[in-house]
C-alpha positions as CSV (number, residue, x, y, z in Angstrom):
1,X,0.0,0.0,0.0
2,X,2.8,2.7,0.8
3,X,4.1,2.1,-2.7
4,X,1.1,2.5,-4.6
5,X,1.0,5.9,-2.5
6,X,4.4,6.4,-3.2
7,X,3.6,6.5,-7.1
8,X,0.6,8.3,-6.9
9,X,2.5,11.0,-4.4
10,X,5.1,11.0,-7.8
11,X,2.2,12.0,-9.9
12,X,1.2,14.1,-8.2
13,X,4.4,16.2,-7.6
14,X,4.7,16.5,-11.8
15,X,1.2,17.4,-12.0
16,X,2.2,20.2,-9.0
17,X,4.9,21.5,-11.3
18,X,2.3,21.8,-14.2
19,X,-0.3,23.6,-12.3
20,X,-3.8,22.3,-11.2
21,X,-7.3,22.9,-11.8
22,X,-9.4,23.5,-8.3
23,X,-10.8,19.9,-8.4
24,X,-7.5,18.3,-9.1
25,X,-6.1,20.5,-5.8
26,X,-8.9,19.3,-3.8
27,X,-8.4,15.7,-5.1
28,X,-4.3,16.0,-3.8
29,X,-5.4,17.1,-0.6
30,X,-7.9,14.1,0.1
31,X,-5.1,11.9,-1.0
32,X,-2.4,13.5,1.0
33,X,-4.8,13.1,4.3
34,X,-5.4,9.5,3.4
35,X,-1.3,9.0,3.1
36,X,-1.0,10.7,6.5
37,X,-3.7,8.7,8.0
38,X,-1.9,5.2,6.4
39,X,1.1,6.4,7.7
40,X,0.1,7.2,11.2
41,X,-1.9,3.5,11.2
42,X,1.6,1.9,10.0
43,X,3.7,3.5,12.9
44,X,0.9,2.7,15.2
45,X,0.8,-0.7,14.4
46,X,4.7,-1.0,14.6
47,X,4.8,0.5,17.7
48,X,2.5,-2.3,19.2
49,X,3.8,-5.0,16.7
50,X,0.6,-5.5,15.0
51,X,-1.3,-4.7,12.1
52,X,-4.4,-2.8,12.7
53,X,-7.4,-3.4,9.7
């Protein structure tokens, strides 16, 4: 999962460069706060030493 978000965030940093419309902003932003949230779940779970669903 953190490399599928990996590539995305890759996308998304050449479509940055480009410039976006609004909805394509918006559309970074909800993907940015899912990464974060994955993120924080992963360090969670390694900090107890299990996977959470």
């Amino acid at each position: 999962m953190v490399a599928y978000y990996g590539e995305r965030l890759e996308e998304i940093i050449a479509a940055e460069q480009g410039g976006l419309t609004e909805a394509e902003e918006a559309l970074m932003d909800l993907l940015n706060r899912k990464l974060r949230r994955e993120s924080e779940k992963a360090s969670r779970a390694g900090a107890t030493g299990r996977q959470r669903p």
